[in-house]
C-alpha positions in Angstrom: 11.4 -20.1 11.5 11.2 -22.5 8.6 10.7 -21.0 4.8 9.9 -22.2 1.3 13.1 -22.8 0.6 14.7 -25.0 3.5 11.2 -27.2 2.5 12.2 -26.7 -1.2 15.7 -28.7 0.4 14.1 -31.1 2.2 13.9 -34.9 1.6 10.8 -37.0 2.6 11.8 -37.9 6.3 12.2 -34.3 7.0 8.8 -33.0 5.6 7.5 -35.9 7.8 9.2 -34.4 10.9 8.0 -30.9 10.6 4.4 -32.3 9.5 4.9 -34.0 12.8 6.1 -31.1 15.0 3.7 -28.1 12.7 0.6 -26.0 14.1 -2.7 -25.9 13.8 -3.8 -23.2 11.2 -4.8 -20.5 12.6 -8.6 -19.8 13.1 -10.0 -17.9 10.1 -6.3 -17.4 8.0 -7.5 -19.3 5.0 -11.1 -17.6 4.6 -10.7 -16.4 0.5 -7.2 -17.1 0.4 -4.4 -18.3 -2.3 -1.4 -19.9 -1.9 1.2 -21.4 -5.0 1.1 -25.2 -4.2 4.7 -26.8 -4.7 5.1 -30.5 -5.1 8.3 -31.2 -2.9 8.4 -34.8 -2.8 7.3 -36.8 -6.4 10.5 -37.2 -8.6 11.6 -34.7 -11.6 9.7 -37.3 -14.2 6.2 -36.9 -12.6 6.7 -33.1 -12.6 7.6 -33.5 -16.4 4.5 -35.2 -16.8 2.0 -34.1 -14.1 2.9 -30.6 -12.7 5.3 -29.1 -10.1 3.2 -25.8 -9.6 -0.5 -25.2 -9.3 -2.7 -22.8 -6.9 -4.6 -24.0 -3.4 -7.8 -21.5 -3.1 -9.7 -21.3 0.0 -13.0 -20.1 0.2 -14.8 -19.4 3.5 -18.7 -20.2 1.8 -21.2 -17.6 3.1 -24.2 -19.3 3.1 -22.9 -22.8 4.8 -19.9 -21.1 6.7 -17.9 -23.9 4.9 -14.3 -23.6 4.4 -14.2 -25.0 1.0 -11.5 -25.0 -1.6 -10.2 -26.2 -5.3 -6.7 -26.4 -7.0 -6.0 -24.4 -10.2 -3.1 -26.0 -12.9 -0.8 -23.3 -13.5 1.4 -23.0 -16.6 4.3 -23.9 -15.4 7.1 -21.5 -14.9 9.2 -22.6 -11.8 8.6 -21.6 -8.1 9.4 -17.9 -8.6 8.0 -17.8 -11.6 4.1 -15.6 -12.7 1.4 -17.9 -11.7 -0.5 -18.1 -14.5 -3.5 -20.3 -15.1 -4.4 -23.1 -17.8 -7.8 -21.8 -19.4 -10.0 -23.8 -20.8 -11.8 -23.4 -23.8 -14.4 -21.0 -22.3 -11.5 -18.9 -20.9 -12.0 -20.2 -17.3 -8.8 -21.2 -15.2 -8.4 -25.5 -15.5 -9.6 -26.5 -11.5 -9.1 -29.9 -9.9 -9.2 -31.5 -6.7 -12.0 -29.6 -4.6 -12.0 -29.8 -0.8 -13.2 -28.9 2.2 -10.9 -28.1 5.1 -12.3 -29.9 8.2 -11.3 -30.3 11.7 -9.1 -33.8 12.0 -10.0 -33.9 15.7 -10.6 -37.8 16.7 -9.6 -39.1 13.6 -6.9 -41.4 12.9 -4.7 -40.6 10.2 -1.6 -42.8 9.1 1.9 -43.1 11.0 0.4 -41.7 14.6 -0.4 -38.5 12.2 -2.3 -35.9 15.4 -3.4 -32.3 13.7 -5.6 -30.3 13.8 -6.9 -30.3 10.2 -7.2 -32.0 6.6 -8.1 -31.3 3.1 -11.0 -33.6 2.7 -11.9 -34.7 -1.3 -14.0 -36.7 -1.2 -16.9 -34.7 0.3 -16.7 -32.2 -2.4 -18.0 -34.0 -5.4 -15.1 -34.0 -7.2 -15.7 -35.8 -10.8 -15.2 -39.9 -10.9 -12.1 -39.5 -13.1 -10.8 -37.0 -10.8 -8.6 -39.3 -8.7 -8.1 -36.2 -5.8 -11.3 -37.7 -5.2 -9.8 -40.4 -2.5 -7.5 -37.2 -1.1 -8.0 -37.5 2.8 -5.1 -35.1 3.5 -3.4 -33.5 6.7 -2.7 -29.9 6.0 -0.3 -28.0 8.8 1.2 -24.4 9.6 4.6 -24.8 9.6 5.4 -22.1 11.5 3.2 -21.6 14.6 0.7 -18.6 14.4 1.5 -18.4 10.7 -0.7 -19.2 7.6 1.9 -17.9 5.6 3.7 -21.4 4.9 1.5 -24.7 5.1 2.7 -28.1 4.5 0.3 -31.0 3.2 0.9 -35.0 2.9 -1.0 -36.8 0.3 -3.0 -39.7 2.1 -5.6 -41.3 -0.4 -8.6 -42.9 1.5 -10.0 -45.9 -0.9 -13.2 -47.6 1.5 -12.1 -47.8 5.2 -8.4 -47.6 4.0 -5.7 -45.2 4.3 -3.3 -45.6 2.1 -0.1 -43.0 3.3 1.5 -41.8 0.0 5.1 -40.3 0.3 4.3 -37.1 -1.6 4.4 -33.9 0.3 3.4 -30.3 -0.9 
């Protein structure tokens, strides 16, 4: 059983091996779920000026049966931290990066990547200055039967190209 905190420990090459070796999400876990989304991978300076925290939401859509989703920037209080939202002006949390979660059956992914799903941005009209727009992204459970703990790997897909990024999360 692997938990946050031996991925918390983890370099690169090792995120990549239990990407490689996870399990399909289970059918149905992620229907109007949260989870706190953890950078594990960019260095300390990006998570001075991006973010190190922010909140994956799934939403199972009732009229389209859709699993659909959107990101949430989070003040940013540390992993253990309250998980509290940037507002905008209007008082409504700060979203980014919308997705749907779609089956990544007879796709090819970079580095051999097989799974059984990805985070797909770019079908969710996400703004033009919104660069999760090109996010084409395997999402795993790392431990098999679980949704509890998933791991994702940042692939952007630019045209035809997919362009592997070494960010994990």
């Amino acid at each position: 059983m692997i938990t946050r905190d031996a991925l918390l420990a983890m370099g690169r090459s090792e995120l990549a091996e239990v990407l490689r070796a996870a399990h399909p999400i289970p059918a149905g876990a992620l229907d109007d779920t949260q989870y706190l989304g953890v950078d594990l991978s960019l260095p300390a300076i990006a998570h001075r000026l991006l973010w190190r925290t922010f909140r994956k939401t799934f939403h199972r859509d009732p009229a389209t049966g859709a699993l659909r989703g959107w990101n949430v920037r989070l003040a940013q209080r540390g992993v253990t931290g309250p998980q509290e939202p940037l507002r905008g002006r209007d008082g409504a949390a700060r979203t980014f990066g919308h997705y749907h979660l779609l089956s990544a059956a007879g796709l090819r992914f970079p580095r051999a990547w097989r799974g059984a799903d990805y985070l797909d941005y770019g079908v969710a009209n996400n703004h033009p200055w919104d660069l999760a727009r090109f996010g084409y992204c395997p999402i795993v459970a790392v431990n098999e039967g679980s949704a509890e703990l998933l791991l994702g790997w940042e692939v952007f897909k630019v045209g035809g190209l997919l362009v592997p990024l070494p960010d994990y999360w």
